[in-house]
py3Dmol code that shows the C-alpha trace and the ligand (Angstrom):
import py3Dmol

protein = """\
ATOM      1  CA  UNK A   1       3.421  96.196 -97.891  1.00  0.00           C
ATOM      2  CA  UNK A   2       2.348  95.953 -94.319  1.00  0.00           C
ATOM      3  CA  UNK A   3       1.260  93.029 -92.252  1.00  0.00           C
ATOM      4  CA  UNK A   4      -0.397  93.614 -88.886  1.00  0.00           C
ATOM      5  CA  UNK A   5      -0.318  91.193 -86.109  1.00  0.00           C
ATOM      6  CA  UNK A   6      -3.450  89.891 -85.220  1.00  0.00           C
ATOM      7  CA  UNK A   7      -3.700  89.553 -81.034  1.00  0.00           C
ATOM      8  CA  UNK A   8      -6.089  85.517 -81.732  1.00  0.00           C
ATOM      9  CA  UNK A   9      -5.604  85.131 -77.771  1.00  0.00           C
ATOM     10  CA  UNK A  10      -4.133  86.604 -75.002  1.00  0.00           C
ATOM     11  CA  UNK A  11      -0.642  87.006 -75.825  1.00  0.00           C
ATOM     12  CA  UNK A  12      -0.743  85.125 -79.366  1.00  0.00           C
ATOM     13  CA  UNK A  13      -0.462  87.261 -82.264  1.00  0.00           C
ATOM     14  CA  UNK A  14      -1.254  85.660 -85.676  1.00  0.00           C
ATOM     15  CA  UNK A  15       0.836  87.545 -88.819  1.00  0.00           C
ATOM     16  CA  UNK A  16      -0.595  85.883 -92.094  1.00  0.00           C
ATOM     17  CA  UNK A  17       2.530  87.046 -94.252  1.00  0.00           C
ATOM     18  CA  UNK A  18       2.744  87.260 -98.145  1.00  0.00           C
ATOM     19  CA  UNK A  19       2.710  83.685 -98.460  1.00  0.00           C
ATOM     20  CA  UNK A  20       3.306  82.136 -95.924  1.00  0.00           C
ATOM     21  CA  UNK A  21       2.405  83.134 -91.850  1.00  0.00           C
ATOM     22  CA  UNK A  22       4.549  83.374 -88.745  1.00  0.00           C
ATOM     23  CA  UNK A  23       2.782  83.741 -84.887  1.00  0.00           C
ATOM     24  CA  UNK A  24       4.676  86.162 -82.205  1.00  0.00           C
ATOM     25  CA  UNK A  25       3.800  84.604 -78.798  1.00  0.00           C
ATOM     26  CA  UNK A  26       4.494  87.520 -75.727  1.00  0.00           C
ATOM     27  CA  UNK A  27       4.733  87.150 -72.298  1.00  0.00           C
ATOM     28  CA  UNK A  28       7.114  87.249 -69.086  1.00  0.00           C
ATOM     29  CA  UNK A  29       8.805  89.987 -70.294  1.00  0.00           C
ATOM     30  CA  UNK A  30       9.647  88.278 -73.659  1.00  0.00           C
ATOM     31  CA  UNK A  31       8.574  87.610 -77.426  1.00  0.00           C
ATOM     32  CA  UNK A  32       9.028  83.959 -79.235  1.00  0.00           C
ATOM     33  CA  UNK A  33       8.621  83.569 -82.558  1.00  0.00           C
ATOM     34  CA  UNK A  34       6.983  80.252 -84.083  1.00  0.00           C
ATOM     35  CA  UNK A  35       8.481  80.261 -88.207  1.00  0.00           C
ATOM     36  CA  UNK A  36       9.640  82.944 -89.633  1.00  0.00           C
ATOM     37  CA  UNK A  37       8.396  83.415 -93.575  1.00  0.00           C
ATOM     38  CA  UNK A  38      11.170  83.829 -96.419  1.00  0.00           C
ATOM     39  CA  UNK A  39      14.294  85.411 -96.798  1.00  0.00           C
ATOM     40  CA  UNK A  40      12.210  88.566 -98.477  1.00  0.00           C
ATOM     41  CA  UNK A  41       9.895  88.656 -95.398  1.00  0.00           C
ATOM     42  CA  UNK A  42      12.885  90.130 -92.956  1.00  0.00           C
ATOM     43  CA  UNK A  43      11.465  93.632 -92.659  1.00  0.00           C
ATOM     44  CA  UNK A  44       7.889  92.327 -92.119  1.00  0.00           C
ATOM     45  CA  UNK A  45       9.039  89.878 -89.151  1.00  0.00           C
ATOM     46  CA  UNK A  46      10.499  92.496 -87.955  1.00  0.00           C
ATOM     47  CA  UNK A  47       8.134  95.322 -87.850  1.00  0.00           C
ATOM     48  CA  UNK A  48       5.546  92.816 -86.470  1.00  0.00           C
ATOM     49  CA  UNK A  49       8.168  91.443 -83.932  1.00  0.00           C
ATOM     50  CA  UNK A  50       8.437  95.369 -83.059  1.00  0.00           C
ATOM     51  CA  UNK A  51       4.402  95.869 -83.448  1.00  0.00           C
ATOM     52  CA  UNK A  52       3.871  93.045 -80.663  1.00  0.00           C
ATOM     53  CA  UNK A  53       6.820  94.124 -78.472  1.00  0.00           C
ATOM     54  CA  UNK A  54       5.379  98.335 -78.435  1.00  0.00           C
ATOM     55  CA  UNK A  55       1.749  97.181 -77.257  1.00  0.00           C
ATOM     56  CA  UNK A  56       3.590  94.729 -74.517  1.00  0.00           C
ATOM     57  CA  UNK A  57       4.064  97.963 -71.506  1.00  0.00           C
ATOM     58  CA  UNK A  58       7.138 100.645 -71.400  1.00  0.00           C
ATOM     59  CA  UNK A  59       9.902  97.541 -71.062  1.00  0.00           C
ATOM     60  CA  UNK A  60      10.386  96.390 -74.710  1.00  0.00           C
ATOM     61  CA  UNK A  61      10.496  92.264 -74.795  1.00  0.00           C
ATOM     62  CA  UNK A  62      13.260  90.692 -76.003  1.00  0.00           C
ATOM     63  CA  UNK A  63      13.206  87.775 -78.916  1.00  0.00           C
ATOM     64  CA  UNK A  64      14.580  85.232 -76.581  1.00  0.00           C
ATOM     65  CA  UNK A  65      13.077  81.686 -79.183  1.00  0.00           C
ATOM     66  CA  UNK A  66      12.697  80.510 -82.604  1.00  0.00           C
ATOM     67  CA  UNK A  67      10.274  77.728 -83.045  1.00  0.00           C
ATOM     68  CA  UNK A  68       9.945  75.387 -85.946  1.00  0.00           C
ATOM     69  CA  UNK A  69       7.363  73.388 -87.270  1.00  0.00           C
ATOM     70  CA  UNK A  70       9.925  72.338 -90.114  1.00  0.00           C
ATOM     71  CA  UNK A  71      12.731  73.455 -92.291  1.00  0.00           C
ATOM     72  CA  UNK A  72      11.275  75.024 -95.384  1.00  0.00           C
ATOM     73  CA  UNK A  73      12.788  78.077 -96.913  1.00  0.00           C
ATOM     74  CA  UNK A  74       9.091  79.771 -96.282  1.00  0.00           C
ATOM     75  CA  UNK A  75       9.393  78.942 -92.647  1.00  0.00           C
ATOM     76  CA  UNK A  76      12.621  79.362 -91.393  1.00  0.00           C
ATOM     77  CA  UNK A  77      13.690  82.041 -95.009  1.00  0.00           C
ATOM     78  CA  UNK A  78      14.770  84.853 -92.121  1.00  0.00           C
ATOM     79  CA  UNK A  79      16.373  83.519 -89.507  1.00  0.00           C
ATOM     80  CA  UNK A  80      20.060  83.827 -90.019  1.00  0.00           C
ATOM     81  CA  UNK A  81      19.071  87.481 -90.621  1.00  0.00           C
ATOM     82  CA  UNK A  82      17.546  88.023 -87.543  1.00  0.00           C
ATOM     83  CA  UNK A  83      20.149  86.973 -85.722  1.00  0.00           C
ATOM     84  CA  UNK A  84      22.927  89.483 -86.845  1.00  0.00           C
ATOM     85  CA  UNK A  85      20.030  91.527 -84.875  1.00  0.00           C
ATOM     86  CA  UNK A  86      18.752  89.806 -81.842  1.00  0.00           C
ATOM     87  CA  UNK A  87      20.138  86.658 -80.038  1.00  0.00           C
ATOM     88  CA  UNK A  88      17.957  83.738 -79.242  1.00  0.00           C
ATOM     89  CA  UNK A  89      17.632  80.017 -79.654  1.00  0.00           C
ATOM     90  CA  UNK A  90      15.975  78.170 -82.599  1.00  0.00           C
ATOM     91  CA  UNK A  91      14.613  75.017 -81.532  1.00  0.00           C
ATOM     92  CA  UNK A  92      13.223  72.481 -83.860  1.00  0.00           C
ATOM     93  CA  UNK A  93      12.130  68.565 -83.339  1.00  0.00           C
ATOM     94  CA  UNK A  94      15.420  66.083 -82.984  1.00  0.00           C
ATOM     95  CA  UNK A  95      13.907  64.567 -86.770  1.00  0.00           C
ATOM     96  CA  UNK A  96      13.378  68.059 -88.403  1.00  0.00           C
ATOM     97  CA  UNK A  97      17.434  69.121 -87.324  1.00  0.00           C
ATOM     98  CA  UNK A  98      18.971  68.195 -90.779  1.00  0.00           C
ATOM     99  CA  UNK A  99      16.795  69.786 -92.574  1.00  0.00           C
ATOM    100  CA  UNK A 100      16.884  73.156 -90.925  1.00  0.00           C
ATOM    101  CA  UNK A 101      20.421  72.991 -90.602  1.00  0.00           C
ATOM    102  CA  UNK A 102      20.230  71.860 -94.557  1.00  0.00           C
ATOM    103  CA  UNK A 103      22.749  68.971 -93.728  1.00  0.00           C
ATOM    104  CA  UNK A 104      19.195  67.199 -95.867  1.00  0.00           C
ATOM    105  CA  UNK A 105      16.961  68.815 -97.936  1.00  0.00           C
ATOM    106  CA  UNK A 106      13.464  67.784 -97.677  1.00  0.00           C
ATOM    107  CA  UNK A 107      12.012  70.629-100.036  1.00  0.00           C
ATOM    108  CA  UNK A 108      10.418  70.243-103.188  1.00  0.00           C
ATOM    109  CA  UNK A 109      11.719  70.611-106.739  1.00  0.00           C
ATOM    110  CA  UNK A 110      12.220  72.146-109.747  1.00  0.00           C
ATOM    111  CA  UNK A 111      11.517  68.773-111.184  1.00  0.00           C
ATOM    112  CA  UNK A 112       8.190  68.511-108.895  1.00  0.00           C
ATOM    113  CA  UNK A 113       6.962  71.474-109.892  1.00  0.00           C
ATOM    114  CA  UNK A 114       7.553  71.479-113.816  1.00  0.00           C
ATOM    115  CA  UNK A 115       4.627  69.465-114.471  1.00  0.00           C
ATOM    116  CA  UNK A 116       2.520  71.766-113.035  1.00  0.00           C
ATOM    117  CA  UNK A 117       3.899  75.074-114.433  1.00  0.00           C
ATOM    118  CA  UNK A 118       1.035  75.529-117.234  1.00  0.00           C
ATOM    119  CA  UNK A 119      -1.113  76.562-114.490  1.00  0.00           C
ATOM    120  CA  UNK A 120      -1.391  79.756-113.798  1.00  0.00           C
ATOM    121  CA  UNK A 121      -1.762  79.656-109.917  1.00  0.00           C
ATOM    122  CA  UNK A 122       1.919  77.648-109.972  1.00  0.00           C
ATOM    123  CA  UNK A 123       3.775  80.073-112.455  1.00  0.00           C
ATOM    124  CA  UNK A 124       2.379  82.531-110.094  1.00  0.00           C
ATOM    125  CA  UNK A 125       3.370  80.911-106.926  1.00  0.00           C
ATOM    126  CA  UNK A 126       6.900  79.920-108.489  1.00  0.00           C
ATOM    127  CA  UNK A 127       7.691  83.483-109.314  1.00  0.00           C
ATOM    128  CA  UNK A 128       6.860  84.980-105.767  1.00  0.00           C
ATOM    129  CA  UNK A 129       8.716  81.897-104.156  1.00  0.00           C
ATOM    130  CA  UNK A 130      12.102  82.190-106.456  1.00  0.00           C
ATOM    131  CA  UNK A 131      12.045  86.144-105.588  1.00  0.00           C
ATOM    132  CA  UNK A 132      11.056  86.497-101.950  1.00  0.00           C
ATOM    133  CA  UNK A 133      14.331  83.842-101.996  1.00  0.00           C
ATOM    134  CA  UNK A 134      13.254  80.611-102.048  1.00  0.00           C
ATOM    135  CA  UNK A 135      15.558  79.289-103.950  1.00  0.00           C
ATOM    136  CA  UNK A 136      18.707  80.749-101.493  1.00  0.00           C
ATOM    137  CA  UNK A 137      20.218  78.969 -98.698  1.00  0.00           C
ATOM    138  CA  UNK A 138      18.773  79.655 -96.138  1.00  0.00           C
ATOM    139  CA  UNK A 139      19.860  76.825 -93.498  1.00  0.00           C
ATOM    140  CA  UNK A 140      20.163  77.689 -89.726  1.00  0.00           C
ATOM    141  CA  UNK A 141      23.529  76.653 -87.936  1.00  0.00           C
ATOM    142  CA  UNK A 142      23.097  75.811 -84.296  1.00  0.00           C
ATOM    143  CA  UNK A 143      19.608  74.211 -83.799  1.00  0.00           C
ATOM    144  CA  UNK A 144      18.356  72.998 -80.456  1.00  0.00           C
ATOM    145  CA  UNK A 145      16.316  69.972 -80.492  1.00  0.00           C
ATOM    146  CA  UNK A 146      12.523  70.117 -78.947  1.00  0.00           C
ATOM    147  CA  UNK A 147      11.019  66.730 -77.645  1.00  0.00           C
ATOM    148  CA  UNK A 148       8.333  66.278 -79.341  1.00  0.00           C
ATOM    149  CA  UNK A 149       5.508  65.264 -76.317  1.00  0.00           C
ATOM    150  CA  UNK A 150       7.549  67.212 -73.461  1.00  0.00           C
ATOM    151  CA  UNK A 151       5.748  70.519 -72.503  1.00  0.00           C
ATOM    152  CA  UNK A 152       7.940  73.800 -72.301  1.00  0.00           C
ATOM    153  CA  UNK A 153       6.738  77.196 -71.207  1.00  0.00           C
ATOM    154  CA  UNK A 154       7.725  80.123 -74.161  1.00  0.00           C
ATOM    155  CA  UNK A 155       7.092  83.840 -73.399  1.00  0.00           C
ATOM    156  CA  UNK A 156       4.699  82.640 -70.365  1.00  0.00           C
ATOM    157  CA  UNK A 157       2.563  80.136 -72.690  1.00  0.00           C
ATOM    158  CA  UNK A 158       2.703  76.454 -71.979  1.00  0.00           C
ATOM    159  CA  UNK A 159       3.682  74.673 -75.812  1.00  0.00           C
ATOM    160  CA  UNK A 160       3.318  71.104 -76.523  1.00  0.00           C
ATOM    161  CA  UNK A 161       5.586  70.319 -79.331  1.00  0.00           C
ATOM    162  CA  UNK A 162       3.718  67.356 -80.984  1.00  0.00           C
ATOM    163  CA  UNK A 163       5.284  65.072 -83.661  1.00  0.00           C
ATOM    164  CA  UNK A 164       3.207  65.925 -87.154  1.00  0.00           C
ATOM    165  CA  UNK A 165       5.578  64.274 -89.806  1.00  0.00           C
ATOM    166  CA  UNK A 166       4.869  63.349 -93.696  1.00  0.00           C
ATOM    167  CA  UNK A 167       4.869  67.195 -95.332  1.00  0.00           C
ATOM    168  CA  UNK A 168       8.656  66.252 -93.747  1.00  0.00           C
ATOM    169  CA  UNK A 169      10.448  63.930 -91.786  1.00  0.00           C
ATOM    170  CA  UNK A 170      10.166  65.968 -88.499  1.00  0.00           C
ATOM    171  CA  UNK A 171       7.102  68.278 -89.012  1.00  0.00           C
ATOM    172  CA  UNK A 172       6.312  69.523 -85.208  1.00  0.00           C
ATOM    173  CA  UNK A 173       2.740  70.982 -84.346  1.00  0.00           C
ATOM    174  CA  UNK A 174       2.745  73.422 -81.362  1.00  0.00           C
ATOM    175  CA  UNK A 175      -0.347  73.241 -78.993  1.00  0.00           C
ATOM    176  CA  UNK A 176      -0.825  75.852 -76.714  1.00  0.00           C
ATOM    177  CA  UNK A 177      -3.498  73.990 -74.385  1.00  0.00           C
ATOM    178  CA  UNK A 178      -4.076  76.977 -71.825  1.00  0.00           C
ATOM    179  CA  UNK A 179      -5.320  79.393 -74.445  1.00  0.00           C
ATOM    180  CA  UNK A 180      -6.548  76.843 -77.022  1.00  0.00           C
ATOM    181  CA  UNK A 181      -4.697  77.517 -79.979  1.00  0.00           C
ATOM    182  CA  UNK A 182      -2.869  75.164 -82.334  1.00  0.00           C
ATOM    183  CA  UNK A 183      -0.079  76.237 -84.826  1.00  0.00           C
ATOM    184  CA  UNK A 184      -0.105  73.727 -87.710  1.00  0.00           C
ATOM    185  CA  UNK A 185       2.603  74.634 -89.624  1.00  0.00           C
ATOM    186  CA  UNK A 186       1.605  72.533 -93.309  1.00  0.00           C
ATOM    187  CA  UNK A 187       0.200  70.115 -91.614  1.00  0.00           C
ATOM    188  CA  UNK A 188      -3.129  71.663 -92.225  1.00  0.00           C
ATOM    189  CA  UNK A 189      -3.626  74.974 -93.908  1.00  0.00           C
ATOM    190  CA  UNK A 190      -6.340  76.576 -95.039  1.00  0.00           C
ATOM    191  CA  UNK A 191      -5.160  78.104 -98.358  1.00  0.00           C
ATOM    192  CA  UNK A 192      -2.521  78.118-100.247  1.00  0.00           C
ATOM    193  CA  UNK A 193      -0.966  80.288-103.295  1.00  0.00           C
ATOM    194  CA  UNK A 194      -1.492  77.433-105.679  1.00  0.00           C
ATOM    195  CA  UNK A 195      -4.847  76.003-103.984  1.00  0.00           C
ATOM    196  CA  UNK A 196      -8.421  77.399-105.472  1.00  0.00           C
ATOM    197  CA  UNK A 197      -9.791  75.917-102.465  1.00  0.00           C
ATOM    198  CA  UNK A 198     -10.617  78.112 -98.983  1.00  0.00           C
ATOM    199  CA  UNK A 199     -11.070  76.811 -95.330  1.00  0.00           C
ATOM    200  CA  UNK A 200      -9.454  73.703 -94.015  1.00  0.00           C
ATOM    201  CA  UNK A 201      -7.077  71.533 -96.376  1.00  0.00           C
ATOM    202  CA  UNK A 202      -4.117  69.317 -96.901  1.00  0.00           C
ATOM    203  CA  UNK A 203      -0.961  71.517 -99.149  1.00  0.00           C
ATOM    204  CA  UNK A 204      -0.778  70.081-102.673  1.00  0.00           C
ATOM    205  CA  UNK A 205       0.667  66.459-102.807  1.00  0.00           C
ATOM    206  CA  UNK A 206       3.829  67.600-104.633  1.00  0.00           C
ATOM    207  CA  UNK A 207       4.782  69.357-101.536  1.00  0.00           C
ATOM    208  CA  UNK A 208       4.801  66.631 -98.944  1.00  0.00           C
ATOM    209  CA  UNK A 209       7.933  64.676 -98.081  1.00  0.00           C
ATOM    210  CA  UNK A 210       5.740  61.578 -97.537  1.00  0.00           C
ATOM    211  CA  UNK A 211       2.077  61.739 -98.936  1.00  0.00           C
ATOM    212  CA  UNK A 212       0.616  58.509 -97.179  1.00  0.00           C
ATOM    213  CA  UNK A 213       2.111  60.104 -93.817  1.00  0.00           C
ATOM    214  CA  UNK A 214       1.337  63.663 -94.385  1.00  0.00           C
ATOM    215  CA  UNK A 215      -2.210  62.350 -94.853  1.00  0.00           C
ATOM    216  CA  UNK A 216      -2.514  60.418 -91.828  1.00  0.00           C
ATOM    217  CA  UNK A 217      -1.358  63.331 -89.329  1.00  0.00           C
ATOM    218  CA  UNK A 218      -3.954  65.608 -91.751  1.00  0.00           C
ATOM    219  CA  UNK A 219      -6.822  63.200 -90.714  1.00  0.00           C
ATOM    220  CA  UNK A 220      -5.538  63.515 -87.016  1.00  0.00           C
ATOM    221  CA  UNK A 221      -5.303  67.454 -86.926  1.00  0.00           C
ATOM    222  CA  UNK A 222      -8.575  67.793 -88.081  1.00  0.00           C
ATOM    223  CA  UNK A 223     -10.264  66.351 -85.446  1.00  0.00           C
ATOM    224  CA  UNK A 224      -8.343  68.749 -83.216  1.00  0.00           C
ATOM    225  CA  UNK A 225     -10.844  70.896 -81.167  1.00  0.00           C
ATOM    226  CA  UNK A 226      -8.424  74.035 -80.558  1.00  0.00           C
ATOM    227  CA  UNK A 227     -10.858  76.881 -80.568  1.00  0.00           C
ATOM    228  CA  UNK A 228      -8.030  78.683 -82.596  1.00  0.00           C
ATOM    229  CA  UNK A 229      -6.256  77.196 -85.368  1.00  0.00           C
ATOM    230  CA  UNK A 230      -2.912  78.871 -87.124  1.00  0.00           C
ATOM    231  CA  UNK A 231      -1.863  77.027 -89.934  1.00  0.00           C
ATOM    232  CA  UNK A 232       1.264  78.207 -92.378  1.00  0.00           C
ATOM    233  CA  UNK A 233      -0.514  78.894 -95.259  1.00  0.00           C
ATOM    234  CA  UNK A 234      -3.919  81.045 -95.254  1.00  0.00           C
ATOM    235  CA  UNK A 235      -5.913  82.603 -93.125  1.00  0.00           C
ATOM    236  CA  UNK A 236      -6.214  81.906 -88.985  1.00  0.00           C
ATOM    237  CA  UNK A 237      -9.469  79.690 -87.975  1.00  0.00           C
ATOM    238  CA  UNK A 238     -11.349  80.824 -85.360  1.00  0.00           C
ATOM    239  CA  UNK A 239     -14.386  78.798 -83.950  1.00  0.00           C
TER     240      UNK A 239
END
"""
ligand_1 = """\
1
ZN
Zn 6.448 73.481 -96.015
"""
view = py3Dmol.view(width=600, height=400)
view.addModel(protein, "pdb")
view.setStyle({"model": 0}, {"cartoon": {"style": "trace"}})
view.addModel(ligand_1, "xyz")
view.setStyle({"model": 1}, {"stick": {}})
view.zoomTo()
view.show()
């Protein structure tokens, strides 16, 4: 399978991966990387990371950042991979550390999801998450925290890491005021494997750390104007 990066503004290239996305952001003579799909998705990062970096001029950009919006094994699966590769910094919110580093798991069951297994849209989704790796450790030594609030310029794009918390403890929306795009993470999505439901939504309750929370900061996001919306799960939103 092949996933093409989708160019949603100048510079901002949207990969909706086979479950979950990832967004390449390329500028200043470098690429960051906002999540990073499952362990199975290494090759695809990859050939997207080297997609983006080809149509970027004759000096190929470096991976220089990691950004997280949180520590799930579908967002942050490759990154000890890719960095046997490349070398760069992974930077999550101070609240979100533990769990990418794993020293907490914030991740939802086996328990959580028995319940639900009759269905066929969770077998389905259980089986694809259990062998793209879900299941693995996939924790990430050596995190640097992001203030949440404090702007920070990536790859020549201005990023406000904003506090998003509930689907876990340090969820981190990235807006990207000067080109009016906002990466949701699962904040918001707009599909999901398990979800009959298209266009804007909150993930399942099962999968939020704290349900009352994660549906506060879902009533805030969607009243977020961003003219582009990447979420983790489904297709990008463009209005
Ligand atoms: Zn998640």
């Amino acid at each position: 399978m092949t996933v093409a990066p989708v160019e949603v503004a100048p510079g901002v290239h949207f990969v909706e991966g086979p479950a979950s996305n990832w967004t390449i952001l390329s500028g200043d003579g470098t690429l960051t990387l906002v999540d990073a799909g499952y362990p199975a998705d290494l090759e695809l990062v990859e050939a997207s990371l080297r997609s983006v970096a080809a149509g970027s001029g004759p000096e190929l950009p470096r991976l220089t950042s990691v950004l997280v919006t949180h520590g799930h094994s579908d967002h942050i699966g490759t990154v000890t991979a890719l960095r046997r590769r490349h070398e760069f910094d992974v930077l999550a919110a101070p609240a979100e550390v533990p769990n990418v580093t794993r020293d907490e798991l914030h991740q939802v069951t086996v328990g959580d999801v028995l319940p639900h297994l009759y269905k066929p849209r969770f077998a389905r989704w259980v089986l694809h998450a259990v062998r793209a790796g879900g299941l693995g450790d996939v924790g990430v030594a050596d995190v640097v925290p992001l203030v949440p609030g404090t702007p920070r310029t990536f790859s020549g794009h201005r990023v406000v890491p904003t506090a998003a918390v509930g689907h876990t403890p340090g969820h981190t929306v990235f807006a990207l005021p000067d080109d009016d795009v906002l990466i949701t993470g699962d904040a918001l999505v707009t599909g999901h494997p398990t979800s009959r439901l298209e266009g804007v939504q909150m993930l399942h309750p099962i999968f939020h750390d704290d349900l009352a929370e994660a549906g506060r900061t879902y009533g805030r996001l969607v009243e977020h104007r961003a003219r582009v919306v990447l979420p983790g799960h489904g297709p990008a939103l463009l209005r």
